[in-house]
N, C-alpha and C positions, 0 to 999 in steps of 0.2 A: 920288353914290348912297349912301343908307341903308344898316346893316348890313343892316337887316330887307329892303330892298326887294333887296339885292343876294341874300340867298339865299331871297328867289322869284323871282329873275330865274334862278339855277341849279337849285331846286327843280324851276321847270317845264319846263326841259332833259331834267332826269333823271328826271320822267315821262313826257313825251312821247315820250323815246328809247323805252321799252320799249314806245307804242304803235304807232310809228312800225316796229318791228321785228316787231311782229303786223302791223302793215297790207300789207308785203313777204311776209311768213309765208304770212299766209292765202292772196294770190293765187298763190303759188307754187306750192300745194301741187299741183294738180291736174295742172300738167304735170313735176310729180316722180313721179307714178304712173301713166300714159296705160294699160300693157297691165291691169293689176287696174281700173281703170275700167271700159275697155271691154269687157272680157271681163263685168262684172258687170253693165254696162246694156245690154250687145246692140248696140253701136254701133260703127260704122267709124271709120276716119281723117279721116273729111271732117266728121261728128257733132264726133267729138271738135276737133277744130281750132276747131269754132262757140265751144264751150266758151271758149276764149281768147280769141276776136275778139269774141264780142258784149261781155263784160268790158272789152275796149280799147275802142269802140267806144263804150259808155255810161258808162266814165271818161271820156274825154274830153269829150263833147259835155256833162254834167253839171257838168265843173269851173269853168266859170265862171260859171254861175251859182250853185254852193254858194262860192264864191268872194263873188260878190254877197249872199247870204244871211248868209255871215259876220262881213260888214261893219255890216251892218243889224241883224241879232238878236246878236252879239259871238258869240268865238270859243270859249268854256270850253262852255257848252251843245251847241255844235254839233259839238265833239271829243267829249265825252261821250257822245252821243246815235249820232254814227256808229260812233264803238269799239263802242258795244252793239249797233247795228243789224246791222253786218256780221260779228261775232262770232255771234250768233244766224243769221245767212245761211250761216258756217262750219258750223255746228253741224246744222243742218239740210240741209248738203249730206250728210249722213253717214246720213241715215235716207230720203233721194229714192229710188224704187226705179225713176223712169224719166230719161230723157234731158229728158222737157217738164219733170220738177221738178228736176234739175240744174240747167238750162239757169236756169229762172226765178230759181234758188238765186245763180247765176254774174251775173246781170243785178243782182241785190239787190244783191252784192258791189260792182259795177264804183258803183252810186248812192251808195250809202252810203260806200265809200274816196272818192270823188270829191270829201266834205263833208271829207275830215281836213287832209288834206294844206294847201290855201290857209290856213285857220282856224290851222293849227297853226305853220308857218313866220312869217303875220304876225302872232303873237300874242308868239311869242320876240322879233322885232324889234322889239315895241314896249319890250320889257325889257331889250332888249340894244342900247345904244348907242356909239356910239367905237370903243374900245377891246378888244370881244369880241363884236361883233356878227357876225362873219365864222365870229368858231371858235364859238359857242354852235348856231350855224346848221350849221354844218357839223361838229359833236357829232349833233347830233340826227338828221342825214340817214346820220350813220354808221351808225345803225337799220339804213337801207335794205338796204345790203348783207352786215349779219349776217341780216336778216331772210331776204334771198335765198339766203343759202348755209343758214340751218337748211330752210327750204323745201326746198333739194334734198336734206336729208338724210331728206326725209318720207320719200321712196321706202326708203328703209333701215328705218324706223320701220312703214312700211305691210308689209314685205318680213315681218317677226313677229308684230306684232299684228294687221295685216289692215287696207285703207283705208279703212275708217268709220269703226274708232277713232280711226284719227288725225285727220280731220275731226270727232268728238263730243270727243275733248281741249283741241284749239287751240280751236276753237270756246268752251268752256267757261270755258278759261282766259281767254278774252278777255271773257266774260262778266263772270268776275269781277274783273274786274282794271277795267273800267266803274264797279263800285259801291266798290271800291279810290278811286280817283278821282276819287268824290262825299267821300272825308275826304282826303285827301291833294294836292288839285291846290288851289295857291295861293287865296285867298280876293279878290274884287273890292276891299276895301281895302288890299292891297298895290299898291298902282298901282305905273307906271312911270315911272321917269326923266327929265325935263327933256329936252326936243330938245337933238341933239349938231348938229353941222358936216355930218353924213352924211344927217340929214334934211333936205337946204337944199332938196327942191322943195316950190312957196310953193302953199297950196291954190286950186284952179280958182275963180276968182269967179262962173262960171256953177253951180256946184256940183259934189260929185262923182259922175259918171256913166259908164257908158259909154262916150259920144263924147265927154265931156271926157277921156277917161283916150285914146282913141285919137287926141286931138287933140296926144297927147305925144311930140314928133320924140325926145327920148331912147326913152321904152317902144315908139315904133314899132320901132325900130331894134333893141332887145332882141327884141320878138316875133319879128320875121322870122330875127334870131340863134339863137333854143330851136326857130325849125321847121328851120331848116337845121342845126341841131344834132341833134334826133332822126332827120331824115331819113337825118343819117349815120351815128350811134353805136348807134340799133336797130337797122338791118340788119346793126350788126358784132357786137354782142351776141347774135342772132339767129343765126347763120350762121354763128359763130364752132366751133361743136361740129363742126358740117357739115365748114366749109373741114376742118378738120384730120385729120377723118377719111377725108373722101374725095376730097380733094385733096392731102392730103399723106401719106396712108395710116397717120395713128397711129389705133391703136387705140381701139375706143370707151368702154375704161375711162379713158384718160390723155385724150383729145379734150376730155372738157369741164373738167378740168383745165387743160390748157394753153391754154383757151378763155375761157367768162365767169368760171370763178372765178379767174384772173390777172388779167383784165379789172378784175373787182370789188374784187379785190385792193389791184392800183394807184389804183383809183381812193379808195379809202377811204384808202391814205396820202395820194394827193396831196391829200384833204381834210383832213387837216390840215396837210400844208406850207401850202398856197393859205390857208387862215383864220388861221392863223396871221400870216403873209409880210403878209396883208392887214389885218388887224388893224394891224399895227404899222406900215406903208406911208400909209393911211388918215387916220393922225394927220396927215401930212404932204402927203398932196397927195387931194383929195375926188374923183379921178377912179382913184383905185385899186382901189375894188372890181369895175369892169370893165376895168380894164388886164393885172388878175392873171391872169383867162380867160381872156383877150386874147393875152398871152403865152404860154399852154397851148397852145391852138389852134394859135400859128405856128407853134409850135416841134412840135406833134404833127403836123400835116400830109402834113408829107415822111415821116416815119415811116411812117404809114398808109398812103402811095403804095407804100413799097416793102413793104409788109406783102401788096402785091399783086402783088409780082412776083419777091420773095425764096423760095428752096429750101429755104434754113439752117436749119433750127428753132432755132437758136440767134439768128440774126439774127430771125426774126420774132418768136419770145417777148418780145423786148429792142425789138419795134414796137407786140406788145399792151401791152406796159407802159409806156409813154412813151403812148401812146391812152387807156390806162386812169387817167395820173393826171391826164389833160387833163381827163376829164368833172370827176374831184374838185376841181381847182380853178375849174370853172363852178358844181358843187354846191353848196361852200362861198360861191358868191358871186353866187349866181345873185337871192335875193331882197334882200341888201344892195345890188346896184346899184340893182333895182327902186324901193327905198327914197328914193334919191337923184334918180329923173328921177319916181316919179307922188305927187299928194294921198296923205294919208297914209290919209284914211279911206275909200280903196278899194285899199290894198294889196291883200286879198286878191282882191278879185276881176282884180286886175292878173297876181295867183299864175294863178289858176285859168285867163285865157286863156292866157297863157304855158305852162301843163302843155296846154292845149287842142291848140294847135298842134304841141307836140313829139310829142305824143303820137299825133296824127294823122296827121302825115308820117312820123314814124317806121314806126306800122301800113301805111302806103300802099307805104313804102318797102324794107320787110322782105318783102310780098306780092310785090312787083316782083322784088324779087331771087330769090327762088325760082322767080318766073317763067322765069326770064332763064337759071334752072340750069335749066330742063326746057329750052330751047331752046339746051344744052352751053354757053353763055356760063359762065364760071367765076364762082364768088364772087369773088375776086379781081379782076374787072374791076369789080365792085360795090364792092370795097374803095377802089382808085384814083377811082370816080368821087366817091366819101366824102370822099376827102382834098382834093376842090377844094369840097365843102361847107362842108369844118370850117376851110379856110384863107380863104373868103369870109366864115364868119362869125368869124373874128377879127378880120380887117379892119374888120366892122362894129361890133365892142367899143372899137377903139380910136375910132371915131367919137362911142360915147356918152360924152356932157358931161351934168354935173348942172345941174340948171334955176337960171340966174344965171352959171354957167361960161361967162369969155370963152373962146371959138375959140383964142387963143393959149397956153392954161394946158396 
């Protein structure tokens, strides 16, 4: 690798992170402020919940085809084009004065985040090969959960200036930090690096599609990994504030404390142990980028089980954190594996059903659970039935091989 090509391979790390940290930002913002919401638009609990769900709801079913799209028109226009779209959908949520122009505002959102995400993960892999492809990937998902934790501190932010300003702020910022972007984000002549050992699957000779890409027993076996992945780790994210408040009776200052942001916490170290560990692994044997997750999963499993039947706050804090740095070493390593089993020139739409599916069971799964607590079932038994989710899908980690990988390697 070139000097020159090596730092627009980290250049575009280190803008995509602070997009990447607006894209977490924005969506957060709305349920860091739920009572000045709806006290200003006149809406219940059941309104406001739409708010979230249509957003999950048309992220998901959009990301694989802006996945596909990114493939087809390339990734720098389609990064560009959604930071501004859904920065303006920010911005605009801040002057809506009913629930139908929220609501439309929160659907913009869920379309336009939908195009960032695949475009921007396989666009760093196309720059990051070998040797940093694990951590440069998992630098930039680091976003995700600074973004999450400035999100919840909008409600703080809302609490003095009032919640439209902070919706017409972020919003703005993200505006301009778009036309930032048109001088700052790597130029098309900086191409990228020679295929390394980690690109070894060989392109589809029917071409690349869809059903060639489904026709991939490694990406099959990842996809059904990310839905039994979200199925388990959004319901624990989700529910995490809940259990501890009103299952273990701590307080609702400290509850999401010892909740998603320990979660988040963990998880953003173990992305970089897992990138790192796998970076350097990777040299040596081509099935390390999903061994490292692999290894998360087993070893988080049991933890999780007992995260649903332990008293100790001390014992269970020490269960969200061994859970939370399991996501981080799937984060860090979630699209270098992808890398290794599909053609290269449909990585991202490979991204986008992969966020498709997690994202969907996740939602379906997190709904269930609440169910399950209107009917006295505990979170907790929601947690235990997690932990035979996330130890099935490790098992199915250690089964993906990269295409040409004999069975015995």
């Amino acid at each position: 690798m070139t000097l020159r090509t090596n730092r627009a391979a980290w250049t575009i790390v280190g803008v995509l992170w602070v997009v990447c940290l607006l894209n977490y930002l924005d969506r957060q913002l709305v349920v860091a402020m739920p009572g000045m919401i709806k006290a200003d638009l006149k809406i219940g609990d059941e309104k406001f919940g739409l708010l979230s769900s249509v957003f999950l709801w048309i992220y998901g079913i959009c990301s694989p085809i802006a996945g596909h799209v990114a493939d087809r028109i390339g990734k720098r226009p389609i990064i560009m084009a959604s930071l501004l779209i859904w920065s303006a959908a920010t911005f605009v949520s801040g002057i809506v004065t009913s629930f139908e122009g929220m609501l439309l505002a929160r659907a913009t959102l869920g379309v336009s985040e939908a195009f960032y995400m695949p475009a921007a993960v396989s666009l760093i892999v196309e720059f990051h090969r070998g040797p940093t492809r694990s951590r440069a990937t998992g630098l930039h998902l680091s976003g995700v959960y600074v973004g999450s934790i400035l999100g919840g501190l909008g409600g703080v932010m809302a609490e003095v200036f009032g919640w439209r300003t902070v919706f017409l702020l972020i919003g703005a910022v993200g505006v301009a930090y778009a036309l930032v972007l048109t001088i700052v984000f790597p130029q098309k002549g900086e191409e990228p690096p020679p295929q390394s050992q980690d690109d070894v699957a060989p392109s589809f000779s029917n071409g690349a599609s869809l059903w060639s890409l489904l026709s991939a027993q490694g990406f099959l076996l990842l996809l059904l990994m990310n839905a039994l992945n979200g199925a388990a780790y959004w319901p624990v994210r989700n529910w995490l504030t809940e259990f501890f408040r009103a299952e273990l009776g701590v307080s609702s200052a400290l509850a999401p404390v010892y909740g998603p942001m320990t979660f988040n916490g963990a998880a953003f170290v173990g992305m970089l142990v897992a990138s790192s560990l796998s970076d350097w692994w990777a040299v040596r044997n081509v099935r390390a980028r999903a061994l490292v997750p692999a290894i998360g999963f087993l070893i988080a499993a049991p933890f999780l089980f007992v995260l649903g039947i332990e008293s100790s706050i001390f014992v269970i804090l020490l269960c969200v954190l061994v859970t939370g740095m399991s996501q981080g070493f799937l984060d860090a390593n979630l699209m270098p594996a992808t890398c290794t089993v599909v053609d290269p020139r449909c990585r991202a739409m490979a991204y986008g059903l992969l966020n498709f599916v997690g994202t969907t069971a996740g939602g379906i799964m997190t709904y269930v659970g609440g169910r399950l607590k209107e009917q006295e079932i505990p979170f907790s038994a929601t947690f235990q039935f997690a932990s035979i989710l996330i130890l099935t899908a490790g098992i199915l980690l250690l089964l993906v091989r990269p295409a040409g990988t004999p069975k015995s390697d």
